[in-house]
C-alpha positions in Angstrom: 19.5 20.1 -11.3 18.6 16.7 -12.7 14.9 16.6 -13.6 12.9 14.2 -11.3 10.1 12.5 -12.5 7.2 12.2 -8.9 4.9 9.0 -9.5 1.6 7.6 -6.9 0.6 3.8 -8.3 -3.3 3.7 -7.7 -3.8 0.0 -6.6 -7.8 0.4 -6.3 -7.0 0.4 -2.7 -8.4 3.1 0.4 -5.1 4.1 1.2 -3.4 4.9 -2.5 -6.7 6.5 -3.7 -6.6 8.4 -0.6 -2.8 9.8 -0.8 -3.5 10.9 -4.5 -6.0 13.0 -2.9 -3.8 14.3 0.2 -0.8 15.1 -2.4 -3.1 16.9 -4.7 -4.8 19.3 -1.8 -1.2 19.8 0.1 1.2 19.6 -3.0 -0.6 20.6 -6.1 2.7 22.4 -7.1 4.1 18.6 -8.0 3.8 17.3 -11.1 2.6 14.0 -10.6 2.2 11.3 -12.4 -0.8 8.7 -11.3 -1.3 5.2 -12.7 -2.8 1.8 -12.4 -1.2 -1.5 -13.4 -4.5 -3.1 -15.1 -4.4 -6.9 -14.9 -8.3 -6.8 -16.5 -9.2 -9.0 -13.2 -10.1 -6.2 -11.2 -13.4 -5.8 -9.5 -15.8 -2.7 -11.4 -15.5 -1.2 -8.7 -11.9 -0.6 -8.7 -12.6 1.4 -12.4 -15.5 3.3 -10.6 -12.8 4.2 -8.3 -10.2 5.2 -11.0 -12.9 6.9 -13.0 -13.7 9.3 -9.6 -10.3 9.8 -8.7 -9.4 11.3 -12.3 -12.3 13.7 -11.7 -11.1 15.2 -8.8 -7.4 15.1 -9.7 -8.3 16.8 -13.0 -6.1 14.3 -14.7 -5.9 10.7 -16.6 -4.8 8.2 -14.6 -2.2 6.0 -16.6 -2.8 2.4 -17.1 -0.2 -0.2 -17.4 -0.5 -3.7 -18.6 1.8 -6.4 -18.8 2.5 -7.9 -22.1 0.8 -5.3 -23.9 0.6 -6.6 -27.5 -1.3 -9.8 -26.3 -4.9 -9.9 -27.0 -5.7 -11.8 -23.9 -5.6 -10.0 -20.2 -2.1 -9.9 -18.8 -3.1 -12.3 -16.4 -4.2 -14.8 -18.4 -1.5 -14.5 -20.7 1.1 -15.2 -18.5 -1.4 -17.9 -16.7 -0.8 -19.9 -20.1 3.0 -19.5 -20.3 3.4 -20.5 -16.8 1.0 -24.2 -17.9 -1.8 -23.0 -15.8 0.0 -22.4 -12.4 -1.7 -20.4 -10.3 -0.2 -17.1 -7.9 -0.3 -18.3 -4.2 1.1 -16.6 -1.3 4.6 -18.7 -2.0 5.2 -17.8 -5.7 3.2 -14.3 -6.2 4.1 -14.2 -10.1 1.3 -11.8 -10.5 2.6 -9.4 -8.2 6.0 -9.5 -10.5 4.9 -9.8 -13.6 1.0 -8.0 -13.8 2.3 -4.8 -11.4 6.0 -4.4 -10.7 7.4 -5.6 -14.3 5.4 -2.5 -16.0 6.0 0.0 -13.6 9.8 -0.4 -13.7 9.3 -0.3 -17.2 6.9 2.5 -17.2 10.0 4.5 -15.4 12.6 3.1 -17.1 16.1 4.4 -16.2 13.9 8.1 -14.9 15.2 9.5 -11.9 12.0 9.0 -9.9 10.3 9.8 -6.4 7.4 7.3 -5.5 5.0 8.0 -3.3 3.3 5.5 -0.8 0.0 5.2 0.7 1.8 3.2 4.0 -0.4 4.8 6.8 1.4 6.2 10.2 -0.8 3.6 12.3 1.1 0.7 10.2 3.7 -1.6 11.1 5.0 -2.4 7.1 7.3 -0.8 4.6 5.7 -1.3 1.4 7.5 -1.9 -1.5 10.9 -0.5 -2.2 12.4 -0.7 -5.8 16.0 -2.4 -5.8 16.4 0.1 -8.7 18.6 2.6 -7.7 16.9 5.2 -9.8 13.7 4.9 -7.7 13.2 6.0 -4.3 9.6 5.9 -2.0 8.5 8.6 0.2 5.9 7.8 2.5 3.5 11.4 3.7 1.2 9.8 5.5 3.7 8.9 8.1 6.1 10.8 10.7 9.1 9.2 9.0 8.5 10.1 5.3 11.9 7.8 4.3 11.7 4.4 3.8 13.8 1.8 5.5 16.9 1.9 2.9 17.5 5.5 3.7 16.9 5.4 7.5 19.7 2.6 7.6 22.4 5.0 5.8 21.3 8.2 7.8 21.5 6.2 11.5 24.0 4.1 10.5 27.2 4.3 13.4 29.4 4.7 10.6 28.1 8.3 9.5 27.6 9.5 13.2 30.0 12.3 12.5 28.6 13.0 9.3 24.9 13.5 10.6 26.1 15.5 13.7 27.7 17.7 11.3 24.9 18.6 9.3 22.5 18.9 12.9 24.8 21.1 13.7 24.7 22.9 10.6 21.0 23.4 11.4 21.1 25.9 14.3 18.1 24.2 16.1 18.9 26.0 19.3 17.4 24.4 22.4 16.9 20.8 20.6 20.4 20.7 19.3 22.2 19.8 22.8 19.7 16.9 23.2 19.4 15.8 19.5 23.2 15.6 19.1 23.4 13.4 22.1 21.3 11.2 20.6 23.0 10.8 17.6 26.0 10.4 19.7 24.6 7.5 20.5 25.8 3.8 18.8 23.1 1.4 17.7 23.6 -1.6 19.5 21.7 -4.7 21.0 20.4 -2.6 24.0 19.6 0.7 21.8 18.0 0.0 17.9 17.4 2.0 15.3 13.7 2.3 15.5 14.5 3.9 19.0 17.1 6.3 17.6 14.7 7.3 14.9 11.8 7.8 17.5 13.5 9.9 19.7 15.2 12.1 16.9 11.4 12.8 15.3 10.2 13.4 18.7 12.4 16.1 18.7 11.4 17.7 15.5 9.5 15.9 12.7 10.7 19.3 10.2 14.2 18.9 11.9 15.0 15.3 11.2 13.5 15.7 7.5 15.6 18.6 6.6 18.7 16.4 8.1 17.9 13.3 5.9 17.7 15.5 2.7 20.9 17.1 3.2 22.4 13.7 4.0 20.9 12.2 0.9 23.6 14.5 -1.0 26.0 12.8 -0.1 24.6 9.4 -1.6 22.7 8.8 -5.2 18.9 8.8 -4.8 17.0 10.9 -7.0 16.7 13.7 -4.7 20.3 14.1 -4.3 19.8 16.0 -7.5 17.0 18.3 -6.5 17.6 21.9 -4.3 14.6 21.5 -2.7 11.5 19.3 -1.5 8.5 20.2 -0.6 7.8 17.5 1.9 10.8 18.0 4.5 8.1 20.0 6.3 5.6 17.7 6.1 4.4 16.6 9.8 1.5 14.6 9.2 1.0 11.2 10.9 -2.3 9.6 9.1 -4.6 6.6 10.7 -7.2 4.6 8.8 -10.2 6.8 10.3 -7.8 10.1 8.4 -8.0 7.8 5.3 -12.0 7.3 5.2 -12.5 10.9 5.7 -10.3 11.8 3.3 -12.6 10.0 0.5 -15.8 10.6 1.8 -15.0 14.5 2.2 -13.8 14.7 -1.0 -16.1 13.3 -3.3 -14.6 10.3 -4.6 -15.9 8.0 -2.4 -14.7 4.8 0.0 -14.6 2.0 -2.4 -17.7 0.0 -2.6 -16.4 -3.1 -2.2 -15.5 -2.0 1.6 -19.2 -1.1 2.7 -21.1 -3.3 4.9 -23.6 -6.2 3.6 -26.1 -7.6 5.7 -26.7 -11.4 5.6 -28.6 -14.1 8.0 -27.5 -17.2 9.6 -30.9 -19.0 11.1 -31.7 -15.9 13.6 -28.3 -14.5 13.4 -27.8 -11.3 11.3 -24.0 -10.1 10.4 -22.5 -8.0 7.9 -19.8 -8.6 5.4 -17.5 -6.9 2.8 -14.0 -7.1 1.2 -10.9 -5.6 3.1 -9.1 -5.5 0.0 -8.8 -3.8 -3.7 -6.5 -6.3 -6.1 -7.7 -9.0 -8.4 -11.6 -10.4 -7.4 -9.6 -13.8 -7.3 -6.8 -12.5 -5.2 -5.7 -15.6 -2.8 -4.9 -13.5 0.2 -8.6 -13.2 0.2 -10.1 -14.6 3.6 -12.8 -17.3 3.4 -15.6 -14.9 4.2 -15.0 -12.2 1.4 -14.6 -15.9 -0.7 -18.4 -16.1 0.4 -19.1 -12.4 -0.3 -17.8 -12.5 -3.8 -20.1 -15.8 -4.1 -23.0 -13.8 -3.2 -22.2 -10.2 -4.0 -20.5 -11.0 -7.8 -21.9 -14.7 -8.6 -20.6 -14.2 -12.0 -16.8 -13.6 -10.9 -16.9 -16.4 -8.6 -17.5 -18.6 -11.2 -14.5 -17.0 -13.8 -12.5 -17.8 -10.5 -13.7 -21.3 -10.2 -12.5 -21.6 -13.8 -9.1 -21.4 -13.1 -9.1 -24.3 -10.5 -8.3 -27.3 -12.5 -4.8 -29.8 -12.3 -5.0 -29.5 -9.0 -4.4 -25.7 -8.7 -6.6 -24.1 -6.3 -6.7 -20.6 -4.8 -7.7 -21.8 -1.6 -4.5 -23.6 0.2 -7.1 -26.5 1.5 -10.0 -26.6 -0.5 -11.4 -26.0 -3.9 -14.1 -23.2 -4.5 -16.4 -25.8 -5.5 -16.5 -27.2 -1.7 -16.0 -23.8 -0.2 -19.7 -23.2 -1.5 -21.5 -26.1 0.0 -24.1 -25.0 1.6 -23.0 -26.2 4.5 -19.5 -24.8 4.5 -20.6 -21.6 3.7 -22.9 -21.9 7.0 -19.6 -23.2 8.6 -17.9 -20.2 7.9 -20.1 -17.6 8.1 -20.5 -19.0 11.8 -17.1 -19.0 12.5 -17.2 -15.6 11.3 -19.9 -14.5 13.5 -18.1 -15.9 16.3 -15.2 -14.0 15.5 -17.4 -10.6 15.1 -18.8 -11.6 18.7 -15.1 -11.7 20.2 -14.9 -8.4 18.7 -18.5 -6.8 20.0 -16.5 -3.7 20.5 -15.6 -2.6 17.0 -18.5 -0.4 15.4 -16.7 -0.3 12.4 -19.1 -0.9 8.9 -15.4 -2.5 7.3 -14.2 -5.5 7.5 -10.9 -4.9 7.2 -11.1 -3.1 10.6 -12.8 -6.0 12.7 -10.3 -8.4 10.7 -7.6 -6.5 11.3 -4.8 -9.0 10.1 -5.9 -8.8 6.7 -4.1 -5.5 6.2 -0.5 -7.1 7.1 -1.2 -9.6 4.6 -0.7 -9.4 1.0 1.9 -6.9 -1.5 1.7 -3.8 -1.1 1.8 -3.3 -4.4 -1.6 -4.5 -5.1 -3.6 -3.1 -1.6 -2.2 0.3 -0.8 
């Protein structure tokens, strides 16, 4: 049996801080490896995070940088080779070179099982190594496998194969049903995301144990490996799972997620950030813009440092005129307006009355 190395990237993020947790309370039997790709633009809060999290997981979290043996931050490193061009949402350099550069490098040619904080309520797959030597597991969802592996398993060319190793099973009053199903051809009028609903409505143990006999006959890592302790995993984790998990135990939601009250005239609202990742992070919605002005004046400004030949991180407007007094008004109104559309949502996070921010971004940096 080949030895398998089990990793869990720590982004700074709710959802990564909270699977290192979950694996360490309901697999503490796996070695795993935890780390954090540092780009020295992070929020303190993130390290605060960090910092907890290695308290409770009785363990050093590794961190990675890019370019290493540069005395500068990776990020501004590479901002200088690149002539000052900054990541946007169309050319995410940072995302390449700051976070999935040293972790590929950080698991070199390793056999390697990654674990992903995607939750059960999300419609996203994360990000999936082209690496054949690395494949991502997902526990907070029904279907632990990722897309790649799904594909192979309910693809109409290994039909036989799968209803072989069903069969193999002996699931008794399922297996009439279940082997119908996989009888069944993908086609325009029957997809896979059906297929794969109604086989793990069947049996969540069932269809795991199937998958990781299948994934014998291919080469992912876990072809090599006898046995894996999460075929019998059956959880199926929503955001409110993920808070709870933190608060309960010990480590704490992030700060940067908690409520802050401000006033508009007679209006009162309160804002926060719905994301970990760099404070200058361009996925960043104009209002947490505004609470980074007023919460962390002095990283504002570092960000308004890197605005210059016409590079903003803003698509439309510099950071200069997104703090006019009376744009910020402007969009702290708009915001209110949009908290008043959503009267219904008690939530203290932002990221759960803007709840569009979560499908935006790399999953790299904000799981």
């Amino acid at each position: 049996m080949s030895k398998v190395r089990h990793v869990l990237g720590i982004s700074g993020g709710k959802d990564s801080a909270a699977l290192a947790i979950y694996m360490k309370m309901h697999y503490p039997n796996l070695d795993i490896e935890y780390y954090t790709a540092d780009t020295g633009k992070e929020l303190e809060e993130t390290y605060e995070l960090i910092k907890n999290l290695e308290v409770f997981l009785g363990k050093k979290i590794i961190q990675l940088r890019g370019y290493e043996l540069s005395p500068e931050d990776a990020f501004d490193h590479k901002l200088k080779m690149l002539g000052g061009f900054l990541p946007s949402a169309q050319n995410r350099w940072c995302t390449k070179y700051l976070k999935l550069d040293p972790f590929e490098k950080f698991v070199g040619d390793d056999l390697v099982v990654s674990y992903v904080g995607i939750r059960g309520d999300e419609d996203r797959e994360g990000y999936i190594s082209k690496k054949t030597n690395i494949q991502s597991i997902f526990p907070f969802r029904k279907n632990i496998w990722s897309e790649d592996v799904i594909s192979k398993f309910l693809s109409n060319s290994n039909i036989e194969i799968v209803k072989d190793i069903f069969s193999s099973l002996a699931i008794n009053e399922k297996s009439e049903r279940i082997l119908e199903i996989i009888n069944l051809k993908l086609s325009p009028n029957f997809s896979q995301r059906q297929k794969l609903n109604q086989l793990l409505d069947l049996g969540i143990k069932e269809f795991n144990y199937a998958v990781f006999k299948f994934l014998k006959t291919t080469n992912y890592p876990l072809a090599t490996q006898d046995e894996f302790e999460l075929v019998n995993n059956e959880e199926d984790l929503v955001r409110d799972d993920i808070f709870k998990l933190l608060e309960e135990s010990g480590v704490g939601v992030p700060a940067y997620y908690k409520a802050v009250e401000f006033e508009l005239g007679e209006k009162k609202a309160t804002y926060s950030r719905s994301r970990s990742g760099c404070y200058f992070c361009f996925y960043q919605q104009k209002i947490e813009w505004i609470w980074l002005y007023e919460q962390h004046p002095e990283k504002f400004a570092q960000a308004m440092e890197y605005e210059k030949d016409g590079y903003n991180w803003v698509q439309d407007e510099s950071l200069s005129e997104l703090i006019r007094p009376e744009r910020i008004a402007q969009i702290k109104e708009n915001y209110i307006k949009k908290l008043e559309r959503k009267s219904n949502s008690t939530s203290p996070y932002l990221l759960d009355i803007l709840s569009e921010a979560e499908s935006e971004g790399c999953a790299s940096c904000f799981i």
